[in-house]
N, C-alpha and C positions, 0 to 999 in steps of 0.2 A: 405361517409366514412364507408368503411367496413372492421374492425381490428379484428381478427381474433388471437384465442394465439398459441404460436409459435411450432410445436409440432415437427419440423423434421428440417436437414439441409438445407433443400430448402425452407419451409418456413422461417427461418432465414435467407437468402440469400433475396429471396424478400424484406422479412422487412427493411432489408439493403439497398435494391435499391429504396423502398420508401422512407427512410430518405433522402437519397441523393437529389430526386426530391421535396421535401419538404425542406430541409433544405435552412434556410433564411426568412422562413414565419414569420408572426407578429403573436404579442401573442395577446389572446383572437379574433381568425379568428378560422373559419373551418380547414383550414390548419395547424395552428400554432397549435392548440387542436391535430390533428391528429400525427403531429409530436411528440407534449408528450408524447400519448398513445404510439405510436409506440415506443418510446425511453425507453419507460418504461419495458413493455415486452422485448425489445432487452435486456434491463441489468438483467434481470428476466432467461431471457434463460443462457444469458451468464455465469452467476453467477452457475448455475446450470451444466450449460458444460464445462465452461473453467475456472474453477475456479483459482485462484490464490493463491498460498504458501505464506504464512506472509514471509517476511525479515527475513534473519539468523542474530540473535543477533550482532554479530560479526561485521559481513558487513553495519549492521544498524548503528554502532559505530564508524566504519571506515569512511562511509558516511558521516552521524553530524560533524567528527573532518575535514574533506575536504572541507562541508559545510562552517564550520565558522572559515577557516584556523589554526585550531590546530594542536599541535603537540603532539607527545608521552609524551614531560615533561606538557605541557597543561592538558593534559588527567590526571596524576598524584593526580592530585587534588580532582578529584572525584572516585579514583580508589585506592589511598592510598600512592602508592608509582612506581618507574619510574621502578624495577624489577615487581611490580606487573602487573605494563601494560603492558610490555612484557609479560608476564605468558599469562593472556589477548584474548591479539590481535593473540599471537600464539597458543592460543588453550589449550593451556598445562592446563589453569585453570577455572575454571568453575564461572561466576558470583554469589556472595553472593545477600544477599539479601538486604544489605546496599549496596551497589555497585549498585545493582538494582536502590533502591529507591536514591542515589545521580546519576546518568546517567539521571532518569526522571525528576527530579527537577532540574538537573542544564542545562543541554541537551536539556531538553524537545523530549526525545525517550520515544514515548509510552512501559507504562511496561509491556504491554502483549508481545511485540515484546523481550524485552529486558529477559522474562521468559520463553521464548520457548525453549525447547533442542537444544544445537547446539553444536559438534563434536570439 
């Protein structure tokens, strides 16, 4: 086993192709070890090159209510009122910070997502 950290897009690409010929190993084997390391590094690089945008509050919201089949007057409830959700969901109005903290508590939407800027 020779793991090597990831420094260019070709050594990610290999890394890549050793997962594949590894993946399926048992844990605590040579393999299954190497596969770790390797997977580890892979999200190590990735995180650093392709990183990923948090969720727009909004869409995080939209999501939760399709998730758990609510509706606009559902949403009501922790947003105040069924003109407010409209405001809301159309943008027009910017999340307080009660709105925040009931969305995380009743929703269970992380409030860092639900405090980000969004248009």
């Amino acid at each position: 086993m020779e793991i090597k950290p990831i420094k260019t897009e070709n050594d990610y690409f290999k890394s890549l192709k050793s997962v594949e010929l590894l993946w399926g190993s048992k844990r605590d084997t040579p393999e299954g070890d190497e596969l770790d390391l390797l997977v580890t590094i892979i999200e190590a690089y990735e995180m650093k090159h392709y990183p990923i945008a948090p969720p727009d509050p909004i869409d995080a919201i939209k999501f939760r209510m399709e998730q758990m089949g609510m509706t606009k007057t559902d949403l009501a409830k922790y947003l105040g009122s069924q003109s407010r959700v409209s405001e809301v969901l159309s943008r027009k109005r910017k999340l307080t910070l009660k709105m925040v903290k009931s969305l995380n508590k009743g929703l269970k939407i992380p409030a860092e997502i639900l405090l980000a800027d969004h248009s």
